[in-house]
PAZAPA-4460 file (N, C-alpha, C; in steps of 0.05 Angstrom, whole numbers, plus 32768, in hexadecimal, padded with zeros to 4 digits):
% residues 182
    n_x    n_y    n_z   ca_x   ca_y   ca_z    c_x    c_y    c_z   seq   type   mol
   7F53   7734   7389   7F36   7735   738B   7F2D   771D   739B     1      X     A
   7F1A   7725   73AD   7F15   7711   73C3   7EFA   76FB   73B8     2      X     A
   7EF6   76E3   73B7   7EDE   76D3   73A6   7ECA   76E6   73B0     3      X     A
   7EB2   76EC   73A9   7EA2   76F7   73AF   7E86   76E1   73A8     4      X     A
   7E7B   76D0   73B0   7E67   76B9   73A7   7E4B   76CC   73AE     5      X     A
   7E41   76C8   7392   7E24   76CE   739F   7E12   76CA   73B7     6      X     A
   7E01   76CF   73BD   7DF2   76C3   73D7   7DD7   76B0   73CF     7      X     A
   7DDD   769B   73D7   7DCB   7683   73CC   7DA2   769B   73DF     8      X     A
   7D94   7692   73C9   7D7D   7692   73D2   7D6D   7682   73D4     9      X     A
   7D65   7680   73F1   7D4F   7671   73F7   7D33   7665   73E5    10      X     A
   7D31   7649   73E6   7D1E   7643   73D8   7CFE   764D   73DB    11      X     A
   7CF7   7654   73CB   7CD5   7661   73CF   7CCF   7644   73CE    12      X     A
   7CB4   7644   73E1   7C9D   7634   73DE   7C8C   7635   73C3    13      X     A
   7C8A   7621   73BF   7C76   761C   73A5   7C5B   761F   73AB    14      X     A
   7C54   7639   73B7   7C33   763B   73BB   7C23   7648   73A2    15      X     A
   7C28   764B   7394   7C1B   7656   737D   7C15   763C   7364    16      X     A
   7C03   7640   7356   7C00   762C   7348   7C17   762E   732E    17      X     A
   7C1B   761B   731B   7C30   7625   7303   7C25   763B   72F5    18      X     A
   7C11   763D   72EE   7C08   7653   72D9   7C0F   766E   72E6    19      X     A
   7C14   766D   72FE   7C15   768B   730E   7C3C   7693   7315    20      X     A
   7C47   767E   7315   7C65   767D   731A   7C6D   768F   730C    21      X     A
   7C7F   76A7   730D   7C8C   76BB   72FE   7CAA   76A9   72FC    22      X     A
   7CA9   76A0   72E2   7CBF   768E   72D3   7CC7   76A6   72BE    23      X     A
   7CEC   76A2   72BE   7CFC   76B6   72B6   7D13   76A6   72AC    24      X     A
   7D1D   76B6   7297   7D2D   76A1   7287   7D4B   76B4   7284    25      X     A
   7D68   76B0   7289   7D7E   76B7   7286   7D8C   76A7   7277    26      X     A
   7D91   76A9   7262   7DA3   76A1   724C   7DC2   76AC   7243    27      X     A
   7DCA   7694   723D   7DEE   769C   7233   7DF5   7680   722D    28      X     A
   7E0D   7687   7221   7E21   7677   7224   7E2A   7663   723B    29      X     A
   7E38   7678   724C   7E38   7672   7265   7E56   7661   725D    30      X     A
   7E69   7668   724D   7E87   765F   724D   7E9D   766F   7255    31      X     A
   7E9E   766F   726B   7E91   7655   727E   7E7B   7670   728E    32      X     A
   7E71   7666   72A2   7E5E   7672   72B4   7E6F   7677   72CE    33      X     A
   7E6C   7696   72D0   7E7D   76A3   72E3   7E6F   76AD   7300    34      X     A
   7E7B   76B9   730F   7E71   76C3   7327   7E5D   76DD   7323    35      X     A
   7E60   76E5   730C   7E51   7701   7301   7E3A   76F7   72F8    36      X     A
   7E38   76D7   72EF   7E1C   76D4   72E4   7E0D   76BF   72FE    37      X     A
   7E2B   76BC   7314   7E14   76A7   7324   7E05   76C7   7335    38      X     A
   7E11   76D8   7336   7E02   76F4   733B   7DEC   76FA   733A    39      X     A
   7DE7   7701   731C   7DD0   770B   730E   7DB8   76EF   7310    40      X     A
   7DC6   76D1   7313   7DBC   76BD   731A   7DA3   76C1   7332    41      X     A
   7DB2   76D2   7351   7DB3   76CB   7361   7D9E   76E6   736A    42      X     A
   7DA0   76F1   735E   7D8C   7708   7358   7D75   770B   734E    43      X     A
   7D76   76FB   7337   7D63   76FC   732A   7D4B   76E2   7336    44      X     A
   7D5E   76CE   733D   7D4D   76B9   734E   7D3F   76BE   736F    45      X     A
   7D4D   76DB   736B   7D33   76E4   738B   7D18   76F7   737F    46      X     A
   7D22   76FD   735D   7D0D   7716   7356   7CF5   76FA   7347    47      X     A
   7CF1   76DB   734A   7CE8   76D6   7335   7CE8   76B7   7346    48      X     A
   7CC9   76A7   7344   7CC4   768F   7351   7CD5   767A   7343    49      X     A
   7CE0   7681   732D   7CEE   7667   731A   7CFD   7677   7308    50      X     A
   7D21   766F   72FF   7D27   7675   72EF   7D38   765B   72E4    51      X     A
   7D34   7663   72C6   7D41   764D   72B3   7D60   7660   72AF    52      X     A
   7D78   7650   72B1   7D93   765B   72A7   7D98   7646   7287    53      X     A
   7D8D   7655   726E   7D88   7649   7255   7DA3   764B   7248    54      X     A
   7DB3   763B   724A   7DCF   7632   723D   7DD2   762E   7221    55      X     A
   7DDA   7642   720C   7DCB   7644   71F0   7DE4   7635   71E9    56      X     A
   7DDC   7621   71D8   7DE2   7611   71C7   7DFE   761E   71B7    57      X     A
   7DFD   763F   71A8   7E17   764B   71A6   7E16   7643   7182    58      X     A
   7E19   763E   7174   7E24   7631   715D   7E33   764D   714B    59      X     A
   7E2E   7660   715A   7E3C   7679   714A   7E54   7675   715A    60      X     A
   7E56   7671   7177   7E6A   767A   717F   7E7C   765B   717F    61      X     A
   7E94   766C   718D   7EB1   764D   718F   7EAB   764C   71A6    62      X     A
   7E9E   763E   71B7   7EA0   7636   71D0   7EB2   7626   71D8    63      X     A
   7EC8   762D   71F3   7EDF   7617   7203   7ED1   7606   7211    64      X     A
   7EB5   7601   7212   7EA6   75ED   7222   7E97   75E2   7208    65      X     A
   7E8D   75C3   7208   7E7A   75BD   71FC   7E62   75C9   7209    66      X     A
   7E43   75CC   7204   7E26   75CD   7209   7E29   75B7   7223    67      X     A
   7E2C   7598   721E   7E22   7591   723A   7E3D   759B   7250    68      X     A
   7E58   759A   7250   7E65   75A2   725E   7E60   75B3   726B    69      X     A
   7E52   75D5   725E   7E43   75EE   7266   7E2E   75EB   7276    70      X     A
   7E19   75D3   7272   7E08   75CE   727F   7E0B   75C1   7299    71      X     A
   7E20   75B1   7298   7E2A   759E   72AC   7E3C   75B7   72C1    72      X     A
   7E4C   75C4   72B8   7E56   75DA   72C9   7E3F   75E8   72DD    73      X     A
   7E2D   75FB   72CE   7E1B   7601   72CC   7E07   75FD   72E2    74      X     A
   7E03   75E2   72E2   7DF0   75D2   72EF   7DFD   75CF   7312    75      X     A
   7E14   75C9   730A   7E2E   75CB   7326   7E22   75D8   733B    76      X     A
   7E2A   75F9   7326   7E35   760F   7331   7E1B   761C   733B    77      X     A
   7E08   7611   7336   7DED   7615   733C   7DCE   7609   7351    78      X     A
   7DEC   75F4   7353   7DD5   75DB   7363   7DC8   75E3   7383    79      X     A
   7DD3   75F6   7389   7DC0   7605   73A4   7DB2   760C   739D    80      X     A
   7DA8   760C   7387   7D8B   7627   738B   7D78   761B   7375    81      X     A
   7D6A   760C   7388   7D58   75FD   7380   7D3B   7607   736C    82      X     A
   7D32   761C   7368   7D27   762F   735A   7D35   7634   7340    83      X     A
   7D4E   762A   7341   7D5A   7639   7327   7D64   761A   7316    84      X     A
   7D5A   7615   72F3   7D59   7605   72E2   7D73   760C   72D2    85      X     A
   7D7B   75FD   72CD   7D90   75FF   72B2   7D89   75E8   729B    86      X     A
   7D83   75F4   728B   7D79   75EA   726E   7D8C   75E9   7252    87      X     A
   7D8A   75DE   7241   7D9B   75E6   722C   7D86   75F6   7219    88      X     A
   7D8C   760A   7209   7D77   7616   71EE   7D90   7619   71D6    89      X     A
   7D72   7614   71C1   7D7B   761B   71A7   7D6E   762B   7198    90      X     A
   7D7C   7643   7189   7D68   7651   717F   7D60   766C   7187    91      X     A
   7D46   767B   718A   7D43   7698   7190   7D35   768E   71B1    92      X     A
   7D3F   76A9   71B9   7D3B   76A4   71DA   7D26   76A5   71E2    93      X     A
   7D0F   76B7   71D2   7CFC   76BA   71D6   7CE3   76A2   71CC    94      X     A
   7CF1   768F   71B6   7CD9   7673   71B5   7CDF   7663   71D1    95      X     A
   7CF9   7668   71D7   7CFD   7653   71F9   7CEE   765F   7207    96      X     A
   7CEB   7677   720D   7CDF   7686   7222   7CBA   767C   7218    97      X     A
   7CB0   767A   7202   7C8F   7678   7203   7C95   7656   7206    98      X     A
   7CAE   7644   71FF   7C9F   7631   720A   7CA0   7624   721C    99      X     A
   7CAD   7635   7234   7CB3   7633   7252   7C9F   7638   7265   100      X     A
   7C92   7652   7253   7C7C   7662   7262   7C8F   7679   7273   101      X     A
   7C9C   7685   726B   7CB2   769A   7273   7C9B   76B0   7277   102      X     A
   7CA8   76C7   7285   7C94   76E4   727E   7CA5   76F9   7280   103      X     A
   7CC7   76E7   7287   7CDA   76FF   7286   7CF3   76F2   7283   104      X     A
   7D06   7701   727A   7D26   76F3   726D   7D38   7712   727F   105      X     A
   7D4B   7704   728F   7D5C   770C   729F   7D70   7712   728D   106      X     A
   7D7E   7730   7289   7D93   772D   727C   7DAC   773D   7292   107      X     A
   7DC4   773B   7297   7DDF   7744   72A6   7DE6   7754   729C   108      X     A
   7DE8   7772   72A2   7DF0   7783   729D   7E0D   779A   72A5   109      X     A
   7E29   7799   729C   7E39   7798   72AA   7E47   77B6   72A3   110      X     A
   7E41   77BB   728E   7E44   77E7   7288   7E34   77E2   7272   111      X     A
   7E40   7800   7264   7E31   780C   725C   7E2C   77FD   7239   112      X     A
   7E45   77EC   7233   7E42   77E0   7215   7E27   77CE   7218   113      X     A
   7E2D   77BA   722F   7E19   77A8   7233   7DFF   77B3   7230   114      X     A
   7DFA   77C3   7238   7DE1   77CD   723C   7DD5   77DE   7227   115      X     A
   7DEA   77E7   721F   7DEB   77EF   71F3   7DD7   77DB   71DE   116      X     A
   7DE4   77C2   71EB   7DE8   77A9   71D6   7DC9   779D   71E4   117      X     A
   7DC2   7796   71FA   7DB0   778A   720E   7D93   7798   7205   118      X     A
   7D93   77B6   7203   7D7F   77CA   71FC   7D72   77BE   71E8   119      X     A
   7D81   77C2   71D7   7D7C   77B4   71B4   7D72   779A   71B5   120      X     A
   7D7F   7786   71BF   7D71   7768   71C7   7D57   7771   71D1   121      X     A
   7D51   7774   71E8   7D3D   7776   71F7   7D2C   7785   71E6   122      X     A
   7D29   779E   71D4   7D15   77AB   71C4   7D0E   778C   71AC   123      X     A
   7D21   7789   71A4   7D1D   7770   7191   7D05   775A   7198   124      X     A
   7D13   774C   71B4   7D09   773F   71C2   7CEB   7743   71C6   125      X     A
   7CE6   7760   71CC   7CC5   7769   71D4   7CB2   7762   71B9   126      X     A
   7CC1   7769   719F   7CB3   776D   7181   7CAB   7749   717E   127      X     A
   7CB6   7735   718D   7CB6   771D   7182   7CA1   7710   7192   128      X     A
   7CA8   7719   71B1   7C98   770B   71BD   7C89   771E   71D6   129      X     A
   7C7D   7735   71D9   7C7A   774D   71E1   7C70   774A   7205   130      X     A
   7C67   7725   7207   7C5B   7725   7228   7C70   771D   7238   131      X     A
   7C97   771D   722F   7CA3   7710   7237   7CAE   772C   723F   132      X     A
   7CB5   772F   725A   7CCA   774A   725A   7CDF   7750   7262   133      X     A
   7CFE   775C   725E   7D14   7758   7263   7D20   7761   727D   134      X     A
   7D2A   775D   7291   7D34   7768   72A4   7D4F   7766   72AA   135      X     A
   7D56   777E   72B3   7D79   7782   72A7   7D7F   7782   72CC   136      X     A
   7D97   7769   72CD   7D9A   7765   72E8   7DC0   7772   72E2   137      X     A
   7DC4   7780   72FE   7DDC   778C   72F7   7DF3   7775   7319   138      X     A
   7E07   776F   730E   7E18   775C   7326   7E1C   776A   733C   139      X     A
   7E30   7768   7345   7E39   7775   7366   7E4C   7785   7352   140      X     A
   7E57   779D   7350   7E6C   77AF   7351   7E86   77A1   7349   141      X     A
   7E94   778E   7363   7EA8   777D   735E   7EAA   7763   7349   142      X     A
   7E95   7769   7338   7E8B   7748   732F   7E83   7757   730D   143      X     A
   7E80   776D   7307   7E7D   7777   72F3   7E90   7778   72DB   144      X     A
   7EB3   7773   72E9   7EC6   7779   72D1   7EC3   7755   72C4   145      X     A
   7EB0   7743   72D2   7EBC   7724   72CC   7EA8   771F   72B0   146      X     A
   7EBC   7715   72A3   7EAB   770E   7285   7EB2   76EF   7284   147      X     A
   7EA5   76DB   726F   7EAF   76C5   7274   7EC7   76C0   7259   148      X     A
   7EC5   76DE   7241   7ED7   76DB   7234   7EF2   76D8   7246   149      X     A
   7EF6   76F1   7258   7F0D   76F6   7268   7F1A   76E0   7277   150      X     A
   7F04   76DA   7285   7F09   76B3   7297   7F1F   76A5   7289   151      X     A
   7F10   76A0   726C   7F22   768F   7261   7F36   7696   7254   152      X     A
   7F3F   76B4   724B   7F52   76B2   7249   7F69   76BE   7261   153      X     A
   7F5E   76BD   7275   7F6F   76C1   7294   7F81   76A1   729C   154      X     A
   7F62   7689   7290   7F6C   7668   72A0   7F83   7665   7283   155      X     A
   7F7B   766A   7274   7F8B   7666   7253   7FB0   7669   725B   156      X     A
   7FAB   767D   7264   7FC7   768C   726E   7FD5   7685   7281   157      X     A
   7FC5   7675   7294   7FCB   7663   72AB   7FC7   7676   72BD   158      X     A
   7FB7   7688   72C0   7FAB   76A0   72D3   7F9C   768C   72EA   159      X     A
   7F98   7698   7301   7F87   7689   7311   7F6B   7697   7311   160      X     A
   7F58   768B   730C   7F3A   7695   730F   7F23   768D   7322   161      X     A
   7F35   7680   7332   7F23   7677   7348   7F15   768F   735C   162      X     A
   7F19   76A7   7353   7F06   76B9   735F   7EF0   76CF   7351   163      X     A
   7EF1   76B5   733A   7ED9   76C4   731D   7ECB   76B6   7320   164      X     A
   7ECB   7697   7321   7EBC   767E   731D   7EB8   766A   732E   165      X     A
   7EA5   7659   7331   7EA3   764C   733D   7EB6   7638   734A   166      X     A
   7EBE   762A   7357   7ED6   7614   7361   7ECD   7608   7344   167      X     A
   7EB2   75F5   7342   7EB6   75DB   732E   7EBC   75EF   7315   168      X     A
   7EB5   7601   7306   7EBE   7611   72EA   7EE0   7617   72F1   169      X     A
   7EE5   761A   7302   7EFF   762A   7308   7F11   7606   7303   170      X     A
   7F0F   75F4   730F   7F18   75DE   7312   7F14   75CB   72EB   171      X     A
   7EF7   75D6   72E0   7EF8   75CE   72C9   7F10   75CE   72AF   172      X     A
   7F17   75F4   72BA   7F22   7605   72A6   7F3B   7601   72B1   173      X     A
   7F4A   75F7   72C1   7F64   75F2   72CC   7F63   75D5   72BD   174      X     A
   7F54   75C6   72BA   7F5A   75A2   72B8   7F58   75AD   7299   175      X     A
   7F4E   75BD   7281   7F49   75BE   7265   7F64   75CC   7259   176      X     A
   7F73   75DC   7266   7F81   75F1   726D   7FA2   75D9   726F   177      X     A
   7F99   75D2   727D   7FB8   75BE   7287   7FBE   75AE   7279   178      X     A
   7F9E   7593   726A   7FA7   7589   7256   7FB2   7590   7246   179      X     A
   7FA5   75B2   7238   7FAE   75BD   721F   7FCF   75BF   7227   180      X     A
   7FD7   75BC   722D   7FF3   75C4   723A   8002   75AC   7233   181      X     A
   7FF8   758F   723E   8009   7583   723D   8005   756F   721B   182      X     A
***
């Protein structure tokens, strides 16, 4: 499989005042943050004057990255596209989103479970906070089988993933990967 990198988008002009900016919020994990989410990233940052990539804190899950590590990757793998924030959150997605000033939460949609499981969020989501609204961004075709469960256990195995992830994530998970080794 050939890297496939999203296509960086051009920065909008800031001609609108803040109160008028359509600010949009995409949340995960992001362990690590793959080419499928710099995608939906890269998409969603042409449908929307500002988006936040909200790096959730996790305490249910086992994350192989700490929170700032995720953020610091994150931030990397993201530093072209000046429109687009990476934040850390804690908590329900929807108090980040009112105190951002959000009016819509980007979610990646990759078949048909996702979109099972995403449905249900998003109806949830409307009951809590009803002016925020969800938009289901789907990757490129070739970028759909990449999960970031899979990533890691592809680098785990000593698999090469430099055509899931970014160089600096791909270079992270080789240097975490090698120590564990020695």
């Amino acid at each position: 499989m050939s890297r496939s990198a999203p296509s960086k988008p051009a920065a909008k002009p800031a001609t609108k005042p803040a109160s008028e900016l359509r600010l949009a919020v995409y949340s995960g994990t992001f362990d690590p943050l793959t080419l499928g989410h710099e995608d939906v990233i890269a998409r969603a940052a042409r449908l929307f004057d500002q988006l936040i990539v909200a790096v959730a804190a996790a305490h249910h899950k086992k994350t192989q990255f700490t929170l700032e590590q995720r953020l610091s990757l994150a931030r990397q793998s993201l530093a072209e596209w000046p429109q687009v924030r990476v934040l850390p959150f804690d908590g329900l997605i929807m108090d980040f989103c009112r105190q951002h000033g959000a009016t819509a939460v980007v979610r990646g949609i990759r078949n048909a479970s996702d979109f099972d499981y995403e449905a249900q969020m998003a109806a949830m989501n409307r009951k809590l906070l009803p002016t925020v609204e969800t938009v289901f961004v789907l990757p490129q075709p070739e970028l759909q089988c990449i999960s970031s469960t899979l990533v890691r256990e592809i680098a785990r195995l000593g698999g090469d993933v430099s055509a899931l992830v970014n160089p600096a994530v791909a270079a992270q998970l080789r240097s975490a990967h090698s120590a564990a080794l020695h």
